[in-house]
ZAKEMI-334170 format. One record per residue: residue in one letter; residue number from 1; x, y, z of N, C-alpha, C in turn. Coordinates in steps of 0.05 Angstrom, whole numbers. Layout:
N
+-----+-----+--------+--------+--------+--------+--------+--------+--------+--------+--------+
: res :   n :   n.px :   n.py :   n.pz :  ca.px :  ca.py :  ca.pz :   c.px :   c.py :   c.pz :
+-----+-----+--------+--------+--------+--------+--------+--------+--------+--------+--------+
:   a : NUM :      X :      Y :      Z :      X :      Y :      Z :      X :      Y :      Z :
...
+-----+-----+--------+--------+--------+--------+--------+--------+--------+--------+--------+
//
This chain:
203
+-----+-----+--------+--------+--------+--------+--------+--------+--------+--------+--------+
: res :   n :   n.px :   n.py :   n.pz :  ca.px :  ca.py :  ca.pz :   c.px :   c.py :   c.pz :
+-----+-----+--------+--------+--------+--------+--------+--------+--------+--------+--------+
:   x :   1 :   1874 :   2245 :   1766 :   1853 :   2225 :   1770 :   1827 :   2240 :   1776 :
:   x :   2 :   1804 :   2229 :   1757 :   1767 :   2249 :   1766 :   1755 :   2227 :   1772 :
:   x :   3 :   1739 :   2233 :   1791 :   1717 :   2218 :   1797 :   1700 :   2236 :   1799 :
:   x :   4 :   1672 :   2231 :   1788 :   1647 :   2234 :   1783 :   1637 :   2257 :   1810 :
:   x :   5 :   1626 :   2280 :   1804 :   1618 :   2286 :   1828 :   1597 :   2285 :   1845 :
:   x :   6 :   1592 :   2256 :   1850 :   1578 :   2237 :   1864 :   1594 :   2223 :   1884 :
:   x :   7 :   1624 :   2236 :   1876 :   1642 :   2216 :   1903 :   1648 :   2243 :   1916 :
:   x :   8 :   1668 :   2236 :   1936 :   1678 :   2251 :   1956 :   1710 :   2228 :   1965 :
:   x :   9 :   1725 :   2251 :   1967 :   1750 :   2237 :   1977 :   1753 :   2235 :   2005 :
:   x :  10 :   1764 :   2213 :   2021 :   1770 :   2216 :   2049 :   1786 :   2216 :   2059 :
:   x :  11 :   1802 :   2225 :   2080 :   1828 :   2228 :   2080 :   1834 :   2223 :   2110 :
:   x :  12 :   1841 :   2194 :   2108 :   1838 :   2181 :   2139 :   1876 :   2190 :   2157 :
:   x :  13 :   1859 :   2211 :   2179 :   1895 :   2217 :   2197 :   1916 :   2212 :   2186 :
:   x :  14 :   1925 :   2225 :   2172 :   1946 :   2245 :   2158 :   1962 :   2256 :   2182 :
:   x :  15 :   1966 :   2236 :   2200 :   1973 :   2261 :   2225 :   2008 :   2251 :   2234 :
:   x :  16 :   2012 :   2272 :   2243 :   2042 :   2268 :   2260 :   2053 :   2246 :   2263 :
:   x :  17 :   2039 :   2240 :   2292 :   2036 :   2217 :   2306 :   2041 :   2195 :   2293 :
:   x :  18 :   2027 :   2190 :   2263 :   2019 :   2169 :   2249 :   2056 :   2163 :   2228 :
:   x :  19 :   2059 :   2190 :   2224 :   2080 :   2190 :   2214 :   2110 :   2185 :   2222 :
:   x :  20 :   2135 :   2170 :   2195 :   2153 :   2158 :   2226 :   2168 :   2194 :   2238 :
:   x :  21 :   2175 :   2180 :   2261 :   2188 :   2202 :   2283 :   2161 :   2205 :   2296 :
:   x :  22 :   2141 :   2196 :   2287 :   2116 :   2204 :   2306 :   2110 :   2185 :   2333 :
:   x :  23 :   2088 :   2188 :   2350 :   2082 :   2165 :   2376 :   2081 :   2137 :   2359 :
:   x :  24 :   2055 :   2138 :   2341 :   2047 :   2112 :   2331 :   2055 :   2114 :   2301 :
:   x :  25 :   2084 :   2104 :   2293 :   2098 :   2114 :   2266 :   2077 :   2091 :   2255 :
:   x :  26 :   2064 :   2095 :   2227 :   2062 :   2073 :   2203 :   2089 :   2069 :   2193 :
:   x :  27 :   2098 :   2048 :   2180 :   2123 :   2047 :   2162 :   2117 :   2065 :   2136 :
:   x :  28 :   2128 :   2082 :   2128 :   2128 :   2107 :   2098 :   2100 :   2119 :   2104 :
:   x :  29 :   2099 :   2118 :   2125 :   2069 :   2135 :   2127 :   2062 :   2163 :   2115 :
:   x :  30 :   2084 :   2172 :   2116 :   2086 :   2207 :   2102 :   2093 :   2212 :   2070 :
:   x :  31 :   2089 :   2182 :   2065 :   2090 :   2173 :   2027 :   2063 :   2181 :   2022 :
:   x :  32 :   2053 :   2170 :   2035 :   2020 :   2174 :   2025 :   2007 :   2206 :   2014 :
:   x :  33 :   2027 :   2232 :   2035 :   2017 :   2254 :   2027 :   2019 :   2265 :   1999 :
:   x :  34 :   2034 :   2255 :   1975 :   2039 :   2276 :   1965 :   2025 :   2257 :   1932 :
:   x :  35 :   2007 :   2235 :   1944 :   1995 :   2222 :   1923 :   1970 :   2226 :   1935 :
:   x :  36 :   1954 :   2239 :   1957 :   1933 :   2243 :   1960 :   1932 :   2271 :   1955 :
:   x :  37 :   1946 :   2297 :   1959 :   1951 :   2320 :   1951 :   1939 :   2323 :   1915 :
:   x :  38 :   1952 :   2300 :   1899 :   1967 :   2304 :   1872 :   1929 :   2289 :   1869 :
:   x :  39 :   1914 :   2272 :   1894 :   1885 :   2268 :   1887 :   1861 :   2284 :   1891 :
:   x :  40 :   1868 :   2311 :   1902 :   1846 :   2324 :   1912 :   1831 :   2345 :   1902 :
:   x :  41 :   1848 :   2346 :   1879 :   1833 :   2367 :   1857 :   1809 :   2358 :   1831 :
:   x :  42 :   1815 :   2321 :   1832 :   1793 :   2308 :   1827 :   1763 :   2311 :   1835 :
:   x :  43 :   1762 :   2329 :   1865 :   1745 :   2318 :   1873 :   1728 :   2343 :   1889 :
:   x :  44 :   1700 :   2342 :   1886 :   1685 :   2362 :   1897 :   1680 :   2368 :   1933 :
:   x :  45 :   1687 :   2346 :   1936 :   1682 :   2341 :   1962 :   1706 :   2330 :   1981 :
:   x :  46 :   1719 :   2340 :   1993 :   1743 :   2326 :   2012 :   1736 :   2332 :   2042 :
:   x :  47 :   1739 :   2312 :   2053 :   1733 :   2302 :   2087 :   1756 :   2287 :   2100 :
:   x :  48 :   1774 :   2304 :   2119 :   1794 :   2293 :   2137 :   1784 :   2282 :   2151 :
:   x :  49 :   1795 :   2270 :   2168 :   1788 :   2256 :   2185 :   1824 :   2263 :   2207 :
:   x :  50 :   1813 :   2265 :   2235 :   1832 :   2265 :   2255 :   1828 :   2263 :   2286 :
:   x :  51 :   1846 :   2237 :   2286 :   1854 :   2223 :   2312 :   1846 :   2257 :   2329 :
:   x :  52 :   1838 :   2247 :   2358 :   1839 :   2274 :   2379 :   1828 :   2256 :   2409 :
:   x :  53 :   1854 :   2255 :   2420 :   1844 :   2228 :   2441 :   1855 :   2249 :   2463 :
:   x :  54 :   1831 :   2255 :   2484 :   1842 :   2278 :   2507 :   1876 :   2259 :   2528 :
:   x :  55 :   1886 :   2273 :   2540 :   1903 :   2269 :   2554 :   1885 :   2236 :   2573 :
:   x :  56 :   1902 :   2222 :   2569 :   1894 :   2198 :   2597 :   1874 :   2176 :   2574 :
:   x :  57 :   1865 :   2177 :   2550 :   1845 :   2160 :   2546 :   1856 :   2131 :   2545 :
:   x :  58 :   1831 :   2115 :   2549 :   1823 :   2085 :   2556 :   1832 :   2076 :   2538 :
:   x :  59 :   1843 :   2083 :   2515 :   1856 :   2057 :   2492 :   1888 :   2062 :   2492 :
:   x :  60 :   1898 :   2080 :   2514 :   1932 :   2083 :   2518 :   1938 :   2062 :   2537 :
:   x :  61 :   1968 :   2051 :   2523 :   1968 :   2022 :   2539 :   1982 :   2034 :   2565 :
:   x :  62 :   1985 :   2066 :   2568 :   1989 :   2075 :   2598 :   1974 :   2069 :   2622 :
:   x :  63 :   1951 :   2066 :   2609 :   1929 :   2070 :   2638 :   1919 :   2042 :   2636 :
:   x :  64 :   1933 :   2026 :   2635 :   1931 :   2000 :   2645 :   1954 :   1990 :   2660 :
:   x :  65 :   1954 :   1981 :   2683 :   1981 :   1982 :   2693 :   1987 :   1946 :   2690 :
:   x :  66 :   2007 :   1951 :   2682 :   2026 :   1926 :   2674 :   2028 :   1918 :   2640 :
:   x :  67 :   2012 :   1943 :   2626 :   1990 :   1938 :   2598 :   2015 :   1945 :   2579 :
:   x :  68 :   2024 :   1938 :   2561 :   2045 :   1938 :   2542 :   2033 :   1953 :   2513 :
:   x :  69 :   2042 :   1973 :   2495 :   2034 :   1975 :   2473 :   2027 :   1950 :   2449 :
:   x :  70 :   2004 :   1954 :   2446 :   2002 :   1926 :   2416 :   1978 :   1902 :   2428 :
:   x :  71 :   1992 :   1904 :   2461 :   1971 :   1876 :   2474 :   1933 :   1881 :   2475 :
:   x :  72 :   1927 :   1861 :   2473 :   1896 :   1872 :   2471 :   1876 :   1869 :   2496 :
:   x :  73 :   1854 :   1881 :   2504 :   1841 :   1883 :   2524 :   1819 :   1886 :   2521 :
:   x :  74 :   1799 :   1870 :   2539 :   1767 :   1872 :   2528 :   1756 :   1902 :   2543 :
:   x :  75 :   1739 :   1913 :   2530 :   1726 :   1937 :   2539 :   1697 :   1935 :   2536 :
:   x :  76 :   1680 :   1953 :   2547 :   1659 :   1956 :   2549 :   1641 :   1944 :   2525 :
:   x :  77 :   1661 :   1961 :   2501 :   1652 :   1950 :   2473 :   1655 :   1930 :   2455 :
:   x :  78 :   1678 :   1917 :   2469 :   1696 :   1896 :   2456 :   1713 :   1887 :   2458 :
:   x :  79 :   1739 :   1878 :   2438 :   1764 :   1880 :   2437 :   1776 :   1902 :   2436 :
:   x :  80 :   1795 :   1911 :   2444 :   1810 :   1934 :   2451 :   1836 :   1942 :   2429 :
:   x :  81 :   1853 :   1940 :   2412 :   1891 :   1947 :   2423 :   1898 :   1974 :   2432 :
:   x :  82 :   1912 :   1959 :   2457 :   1918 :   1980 :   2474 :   1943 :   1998 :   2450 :
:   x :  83 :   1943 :   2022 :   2455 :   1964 :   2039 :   2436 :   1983 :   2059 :   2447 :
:   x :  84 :   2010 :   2060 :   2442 :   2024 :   2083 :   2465 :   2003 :   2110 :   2453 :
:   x :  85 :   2013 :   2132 :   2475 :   2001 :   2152 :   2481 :   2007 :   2161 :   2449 :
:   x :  86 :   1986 :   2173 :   2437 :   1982 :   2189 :   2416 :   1957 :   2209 :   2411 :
:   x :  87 :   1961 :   2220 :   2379 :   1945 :   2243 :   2377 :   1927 :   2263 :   2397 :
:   x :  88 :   1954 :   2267 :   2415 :   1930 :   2277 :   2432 :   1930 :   2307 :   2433 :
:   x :  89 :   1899 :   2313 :   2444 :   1896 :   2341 :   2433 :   1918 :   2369 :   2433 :
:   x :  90 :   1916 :   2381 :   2420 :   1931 :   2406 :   2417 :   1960 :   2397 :   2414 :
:   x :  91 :   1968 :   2376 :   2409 :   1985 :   2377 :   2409 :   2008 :   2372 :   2386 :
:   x :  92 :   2035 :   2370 :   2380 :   2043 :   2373 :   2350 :   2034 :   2348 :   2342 :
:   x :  93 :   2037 :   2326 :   2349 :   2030 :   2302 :   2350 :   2003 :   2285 :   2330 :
:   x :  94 :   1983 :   2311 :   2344 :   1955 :   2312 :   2330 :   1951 :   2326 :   2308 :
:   x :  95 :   1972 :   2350 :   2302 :   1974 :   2359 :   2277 :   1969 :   2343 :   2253 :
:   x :  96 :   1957 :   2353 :   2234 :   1962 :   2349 :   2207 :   1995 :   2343 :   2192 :
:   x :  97 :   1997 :   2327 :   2184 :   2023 :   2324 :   2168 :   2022 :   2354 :   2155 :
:   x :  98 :   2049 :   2365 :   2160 :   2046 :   2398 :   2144 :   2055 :   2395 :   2114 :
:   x :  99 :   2056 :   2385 :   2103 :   2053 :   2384 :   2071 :   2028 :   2374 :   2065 :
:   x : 100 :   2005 :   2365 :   2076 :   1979 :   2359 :   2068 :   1962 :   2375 :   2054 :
:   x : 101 :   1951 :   2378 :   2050 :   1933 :   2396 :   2029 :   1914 :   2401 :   2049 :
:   x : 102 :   1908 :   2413 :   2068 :   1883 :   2412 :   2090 :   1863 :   2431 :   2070 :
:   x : 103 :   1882 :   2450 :   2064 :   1852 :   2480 :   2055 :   1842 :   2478 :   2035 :
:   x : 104 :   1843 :   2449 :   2024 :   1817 :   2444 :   2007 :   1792 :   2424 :   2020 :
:   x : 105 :   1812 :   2420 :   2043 :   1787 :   2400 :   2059 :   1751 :   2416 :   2058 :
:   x : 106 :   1733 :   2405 :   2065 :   1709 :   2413 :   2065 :   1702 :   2411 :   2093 :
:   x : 107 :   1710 :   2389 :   2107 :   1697 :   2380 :   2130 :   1723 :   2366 :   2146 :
:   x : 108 :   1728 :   2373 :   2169 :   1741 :   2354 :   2196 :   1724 :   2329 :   2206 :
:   x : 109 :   1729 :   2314 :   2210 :   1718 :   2293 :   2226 :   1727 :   2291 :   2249 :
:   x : 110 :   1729 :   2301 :   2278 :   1754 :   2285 :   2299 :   1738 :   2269 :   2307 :
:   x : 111 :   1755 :   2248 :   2318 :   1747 :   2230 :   2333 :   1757 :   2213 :   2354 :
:   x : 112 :   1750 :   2190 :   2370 :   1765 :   2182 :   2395 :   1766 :   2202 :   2410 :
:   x : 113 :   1754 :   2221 :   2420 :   1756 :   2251 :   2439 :   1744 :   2251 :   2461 :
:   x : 114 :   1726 :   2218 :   2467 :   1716 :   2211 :   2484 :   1732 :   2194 :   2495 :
:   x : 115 :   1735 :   2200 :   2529 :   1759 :   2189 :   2541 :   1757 :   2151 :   2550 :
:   x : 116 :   1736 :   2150 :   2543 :   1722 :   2119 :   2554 :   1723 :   2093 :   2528 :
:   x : 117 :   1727 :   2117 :   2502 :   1722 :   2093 :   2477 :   1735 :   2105 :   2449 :
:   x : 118 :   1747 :   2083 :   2438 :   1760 :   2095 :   2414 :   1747 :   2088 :   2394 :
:   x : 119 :   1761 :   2109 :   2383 :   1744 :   2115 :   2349 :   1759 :   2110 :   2334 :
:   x : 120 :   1760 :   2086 :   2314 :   1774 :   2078 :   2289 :   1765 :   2094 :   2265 :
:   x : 121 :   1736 :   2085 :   2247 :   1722 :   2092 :   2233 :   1711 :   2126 :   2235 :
:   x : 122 :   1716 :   2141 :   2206 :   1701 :   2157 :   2203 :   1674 :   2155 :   2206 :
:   x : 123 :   1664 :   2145 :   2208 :   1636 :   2142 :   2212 :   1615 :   2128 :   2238 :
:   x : 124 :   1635 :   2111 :   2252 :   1624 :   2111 :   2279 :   1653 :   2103 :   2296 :
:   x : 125 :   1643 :   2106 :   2322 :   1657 :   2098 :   2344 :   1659 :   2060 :   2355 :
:   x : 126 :   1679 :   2058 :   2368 :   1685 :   2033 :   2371 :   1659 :   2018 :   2376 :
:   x : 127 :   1647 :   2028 :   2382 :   1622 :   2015 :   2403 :   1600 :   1995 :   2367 :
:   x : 128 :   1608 :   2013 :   2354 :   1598 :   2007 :   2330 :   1562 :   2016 :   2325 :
:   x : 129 :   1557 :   2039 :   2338 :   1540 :   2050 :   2339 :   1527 :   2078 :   2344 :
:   x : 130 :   1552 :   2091 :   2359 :   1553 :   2113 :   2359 :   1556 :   2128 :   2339 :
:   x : 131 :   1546 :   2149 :   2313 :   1555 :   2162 :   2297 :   1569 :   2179 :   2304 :
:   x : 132 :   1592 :   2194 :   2272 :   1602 :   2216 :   2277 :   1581 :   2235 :   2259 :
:   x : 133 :   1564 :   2225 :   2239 :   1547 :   2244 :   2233 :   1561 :   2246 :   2202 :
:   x : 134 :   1583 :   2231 :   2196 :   1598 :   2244 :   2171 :   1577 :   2230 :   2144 :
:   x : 135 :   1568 :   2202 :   2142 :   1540 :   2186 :   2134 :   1524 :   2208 :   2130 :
:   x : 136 :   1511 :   2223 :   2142 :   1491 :   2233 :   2143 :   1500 :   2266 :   2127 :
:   x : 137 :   1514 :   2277 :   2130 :   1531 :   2297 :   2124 :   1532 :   2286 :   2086 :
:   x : 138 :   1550 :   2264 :   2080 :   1552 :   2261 :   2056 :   1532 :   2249 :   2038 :
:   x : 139 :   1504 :   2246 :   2049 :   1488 :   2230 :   2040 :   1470 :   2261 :   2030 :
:   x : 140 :   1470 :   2278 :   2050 :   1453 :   2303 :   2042 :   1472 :   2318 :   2010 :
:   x : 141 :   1487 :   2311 :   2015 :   1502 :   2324 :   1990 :   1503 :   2302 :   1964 :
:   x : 142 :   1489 :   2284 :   1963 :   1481 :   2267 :   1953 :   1508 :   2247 :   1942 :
:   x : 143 :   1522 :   2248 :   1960 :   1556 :   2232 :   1949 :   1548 :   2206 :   1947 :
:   x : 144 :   1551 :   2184 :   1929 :   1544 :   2161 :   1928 :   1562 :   2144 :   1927 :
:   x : 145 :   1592 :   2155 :   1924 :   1627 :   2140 :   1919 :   1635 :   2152 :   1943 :
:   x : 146 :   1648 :   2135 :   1964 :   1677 :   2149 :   1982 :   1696 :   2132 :   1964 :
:   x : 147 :   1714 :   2148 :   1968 :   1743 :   2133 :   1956 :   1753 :   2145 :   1984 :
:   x : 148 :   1777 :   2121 :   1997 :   1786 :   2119 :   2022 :   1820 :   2122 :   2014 :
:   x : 149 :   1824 :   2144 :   2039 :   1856 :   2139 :   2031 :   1872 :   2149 :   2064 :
:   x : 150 :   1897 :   2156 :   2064 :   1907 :   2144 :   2091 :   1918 :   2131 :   2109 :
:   x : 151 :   1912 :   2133 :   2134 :   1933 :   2112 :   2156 :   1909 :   2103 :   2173 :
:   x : 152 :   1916 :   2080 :   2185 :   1923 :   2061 :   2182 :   1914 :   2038 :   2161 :
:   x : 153 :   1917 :   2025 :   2143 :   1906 :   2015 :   2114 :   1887 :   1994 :   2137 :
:   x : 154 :   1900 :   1985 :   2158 :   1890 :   1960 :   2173 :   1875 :   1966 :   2205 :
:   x : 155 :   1865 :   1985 :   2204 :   1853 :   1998 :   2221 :   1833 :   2017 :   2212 :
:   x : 156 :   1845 :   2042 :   2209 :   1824 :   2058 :   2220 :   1813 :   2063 :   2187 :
:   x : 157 :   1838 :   2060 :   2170 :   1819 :   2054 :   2137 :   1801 :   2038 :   2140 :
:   x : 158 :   1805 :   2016 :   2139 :   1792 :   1981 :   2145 :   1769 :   1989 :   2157 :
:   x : 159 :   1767 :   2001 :   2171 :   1737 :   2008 :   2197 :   1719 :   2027 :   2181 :
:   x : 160 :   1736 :   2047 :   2163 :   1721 :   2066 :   2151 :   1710 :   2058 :   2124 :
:   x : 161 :   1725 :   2040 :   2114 :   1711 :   2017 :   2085 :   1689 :   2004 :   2098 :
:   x : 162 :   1688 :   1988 :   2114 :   1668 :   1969 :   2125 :   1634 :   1983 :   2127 :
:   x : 163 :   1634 :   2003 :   2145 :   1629 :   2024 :   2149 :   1616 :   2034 :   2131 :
:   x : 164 :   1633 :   2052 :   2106 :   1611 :   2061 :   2084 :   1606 :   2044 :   2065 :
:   x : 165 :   1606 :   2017 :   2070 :   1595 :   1998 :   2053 :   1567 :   1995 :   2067 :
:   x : 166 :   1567 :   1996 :   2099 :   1544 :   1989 :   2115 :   1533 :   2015 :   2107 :
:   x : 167 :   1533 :   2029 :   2103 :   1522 :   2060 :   2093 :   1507 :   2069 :   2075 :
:   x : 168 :   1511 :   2037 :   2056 :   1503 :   2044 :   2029 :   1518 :   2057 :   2007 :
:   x : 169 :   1541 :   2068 :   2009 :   1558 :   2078 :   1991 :   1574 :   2051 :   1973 :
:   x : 170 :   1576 :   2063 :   1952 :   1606 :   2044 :   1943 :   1623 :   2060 :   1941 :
:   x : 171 :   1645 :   2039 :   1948 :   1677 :   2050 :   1969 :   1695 :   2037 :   1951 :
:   x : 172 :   1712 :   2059 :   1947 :   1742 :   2051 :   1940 :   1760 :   2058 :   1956 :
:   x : 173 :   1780 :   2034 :   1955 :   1807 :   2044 :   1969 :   1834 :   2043 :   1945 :
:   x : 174 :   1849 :   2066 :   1946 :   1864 :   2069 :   1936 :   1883 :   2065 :   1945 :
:   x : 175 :   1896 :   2047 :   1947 :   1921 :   2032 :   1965 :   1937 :   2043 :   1953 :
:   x : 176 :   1946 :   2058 :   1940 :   1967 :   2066 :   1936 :   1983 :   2096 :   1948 :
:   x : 177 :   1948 :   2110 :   1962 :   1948 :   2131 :   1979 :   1948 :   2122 :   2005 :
:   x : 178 :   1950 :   2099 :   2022 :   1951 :   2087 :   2042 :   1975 :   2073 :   2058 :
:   x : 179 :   1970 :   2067 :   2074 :   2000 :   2056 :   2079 :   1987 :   2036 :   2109 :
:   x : 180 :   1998 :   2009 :   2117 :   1976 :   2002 :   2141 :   2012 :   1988 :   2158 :
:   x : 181 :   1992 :   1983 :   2173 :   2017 :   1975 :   2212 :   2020 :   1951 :   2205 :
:   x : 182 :   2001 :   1936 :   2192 :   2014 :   1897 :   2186 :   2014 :   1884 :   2225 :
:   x : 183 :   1998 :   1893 :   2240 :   2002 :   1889 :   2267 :   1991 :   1855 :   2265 :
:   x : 184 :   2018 :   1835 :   2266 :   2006 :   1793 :   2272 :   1989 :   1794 :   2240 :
:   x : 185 :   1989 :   1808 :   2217 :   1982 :   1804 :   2194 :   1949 :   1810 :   2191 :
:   x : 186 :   1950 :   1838 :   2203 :   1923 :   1854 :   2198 :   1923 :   1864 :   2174 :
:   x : 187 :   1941 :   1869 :   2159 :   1937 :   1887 :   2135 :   1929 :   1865 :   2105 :
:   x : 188 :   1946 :   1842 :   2123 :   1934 :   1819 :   2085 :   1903 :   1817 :   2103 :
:   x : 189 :   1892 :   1812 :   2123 :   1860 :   1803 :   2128 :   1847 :   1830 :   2132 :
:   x : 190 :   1856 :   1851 :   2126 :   1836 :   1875 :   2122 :   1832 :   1873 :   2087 :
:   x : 191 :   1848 :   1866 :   2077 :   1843 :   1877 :   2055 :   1837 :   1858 :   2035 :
:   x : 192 :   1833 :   1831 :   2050 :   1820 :   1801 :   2044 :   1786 :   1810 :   2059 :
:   x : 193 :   1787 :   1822 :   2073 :   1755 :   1823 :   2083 :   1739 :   1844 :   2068 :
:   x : 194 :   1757 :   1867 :   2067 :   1742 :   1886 :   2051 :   1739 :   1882 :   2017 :
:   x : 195 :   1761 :   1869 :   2004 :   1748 :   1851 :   1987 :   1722 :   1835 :   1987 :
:   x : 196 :   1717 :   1816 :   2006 :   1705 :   1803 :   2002 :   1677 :   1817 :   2016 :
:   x : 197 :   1679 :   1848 :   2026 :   1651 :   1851 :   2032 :   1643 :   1878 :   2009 :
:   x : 198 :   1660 :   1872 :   1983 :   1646 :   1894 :   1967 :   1667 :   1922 :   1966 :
:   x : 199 :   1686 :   1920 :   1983 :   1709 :   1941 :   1968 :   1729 :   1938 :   1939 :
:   x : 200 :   1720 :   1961 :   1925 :   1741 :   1963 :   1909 :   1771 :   1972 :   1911 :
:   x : 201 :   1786 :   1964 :   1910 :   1816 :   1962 :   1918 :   1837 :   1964 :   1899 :
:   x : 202 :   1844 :   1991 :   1888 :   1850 :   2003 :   1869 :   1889 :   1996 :   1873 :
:   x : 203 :   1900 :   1985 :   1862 :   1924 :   1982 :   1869 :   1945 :   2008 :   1855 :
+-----+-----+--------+--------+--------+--------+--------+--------+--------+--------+--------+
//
């Protein structure tokens, strides 16, 4: 598969954790690696992206006492879901899936590293205003396509489409490099919204 080198591939947490046997398993989450691998030679530009949430942070449904994984909670910035303890730093957890293709990556993204607010989106923080700088990074290199691929299809993909649509880019998601949690039927209204705000949705 080529795309034009005006895009850039993204490669949303690829991580442990995400994978099953991991804290926060996707269902076939570790399917996704070896069809984004088999995508990365398409492309001039590749940008990971990875979960890195210090020990104790505010979106573990630990540090809420009586707080259950999945249930939701308002925060400073919003709505919350609280999540069992994951990706957290240094640890195997936060690793890269080890069949990933990392050493063609160009650029890391971490994110959520701030203990007060989580980070879905490559491109900002929950708060929906804070940058990670990755916008600004791919705009100097003049990338005008992300194609989105990854975990969670209904999260932290979903946040990172939205996102570089608000960016100005046009975004593809290649669902077929993705895989999402379906958390009360997030994954048919992510990908009913990002349709309808201008994602292409490559089946």
């Amino acid at each position: 598969m080529k795309y034009q080198n005006n895009s850039a591939l993204i490669i949303v947490d690829v991580q442990n954790d995400f994978c099953p046997g991991g804290a926060l398993a996707v269902p076939e989450g570790d399917q996704v690696v070896s069809v984004i691998n088999q995508m990365i030679d398409g492309f001039g530009i590749v940008v990971l992206t990875q979960d890195w949430h210090p020990q104790g942070h505010l979106s573990f449904a630990s540090q809420h006492e009586g707080a259950a994984p999945m249930e939701m909670v308002k925060m400073s910035y919003g709505d919350q879901v609280l999540w069992p303890d994951h990706c957290v730093q240094g640890s195997v957890g936060a690793d890269f899936h080890g069949d990933l293709n990392i050493d063609s990556a160009h650029l890391t993204i971490r994110k959520g590293f701030r203990k007060e607010i989580d980070s879905y989106s490559a491109f900002f923080e929950n708060d929906r205003t804070t940058p990670t700088g990755l916008s600004g990074y791919l705009k100097s290199l003049g990338v005008e396509k992300v194609v989105l691929t990854g975990l969670a299809t209904d999260f932290c993909v979903y946040y990172s489409a939205l996102d570089a649509v608000s960016q100005g880019f046009d975004v593809v998601l290649e669902e077929k490099a993705c895989r999402g949690i379906d958390l009360n039927g997030s994954l048919g209204a992510a990908l009913a919204d990002m349709r309808q705000k201008g994602v292409e949705i490559k089946s």
